[in-house]
C-alpha positions in Angstrom: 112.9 124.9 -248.2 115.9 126.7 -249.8 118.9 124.8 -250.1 122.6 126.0 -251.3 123.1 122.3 -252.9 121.5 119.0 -254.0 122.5 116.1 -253.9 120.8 113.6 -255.7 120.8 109.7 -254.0 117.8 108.2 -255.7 117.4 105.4 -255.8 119.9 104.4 -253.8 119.9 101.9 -250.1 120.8 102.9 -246.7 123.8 103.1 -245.9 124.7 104.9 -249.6 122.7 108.6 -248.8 124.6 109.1 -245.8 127.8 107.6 -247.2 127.3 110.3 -250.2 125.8 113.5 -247.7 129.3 112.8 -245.4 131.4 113.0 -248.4 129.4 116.4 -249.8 129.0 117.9 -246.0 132.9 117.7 -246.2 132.8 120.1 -249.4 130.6 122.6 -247.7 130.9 126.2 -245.7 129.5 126.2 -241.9 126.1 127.8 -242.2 125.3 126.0 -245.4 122.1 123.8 -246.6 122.3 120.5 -248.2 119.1 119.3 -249.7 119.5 115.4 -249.9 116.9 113.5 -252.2 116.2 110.2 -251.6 113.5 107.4 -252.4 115.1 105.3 -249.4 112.6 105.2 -246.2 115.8 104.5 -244.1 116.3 108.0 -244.5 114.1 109.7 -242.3 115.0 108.0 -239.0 119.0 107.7 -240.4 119.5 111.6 -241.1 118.5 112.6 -237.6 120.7 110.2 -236.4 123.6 111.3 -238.6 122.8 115.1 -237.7 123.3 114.5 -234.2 126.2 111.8 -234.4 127.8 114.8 -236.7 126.6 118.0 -234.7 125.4 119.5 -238.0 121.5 120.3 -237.8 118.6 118.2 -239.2 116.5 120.8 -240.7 113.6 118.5 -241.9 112.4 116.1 -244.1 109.6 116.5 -247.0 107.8 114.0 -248.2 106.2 113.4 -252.1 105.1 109.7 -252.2 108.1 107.5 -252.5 110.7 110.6 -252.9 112.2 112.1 -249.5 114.0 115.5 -249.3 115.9 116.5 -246.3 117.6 119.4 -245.3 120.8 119.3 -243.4 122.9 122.6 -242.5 126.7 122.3 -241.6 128.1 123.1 -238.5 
């Protein structure tokens, strides 16, 4: 999925990814995609959740082993 930025939490625990994709959401133009890596399971039922707490749109999640990437665009 294309993304216009990356941000890189690996390795790091829940609540730290969505601590970190708040703070780089904040940096971001409406209409723009985040890619958000993570190796942190809690990510794929906490972005969703974060997406809709936020109104910005969950935009899915891939999955390579241990490594997560999920796509969030701003609102």
């Amino acid at each position: 999925m294309e993304s216009d930025f990356t941000l890189d939490t690996y390795g790091l625990l829940c609540p730290m990814p969505i601590i970190k994709t708040a703070a780089k959401m904040k940096e971001l133009q409406p209409g723009q995609v985040l890619e958000v890596i993570s190796t942190d399971e809690g990510i794929k039922e906490d972005m969703p959740a974060w997406c809709k707490a936020t109104k910005n749109e969950f935009l899915g999640i891939e999955e390579d082993g241990e490594l997560y990437k999920v796509y969030v665009r701003k609102k």
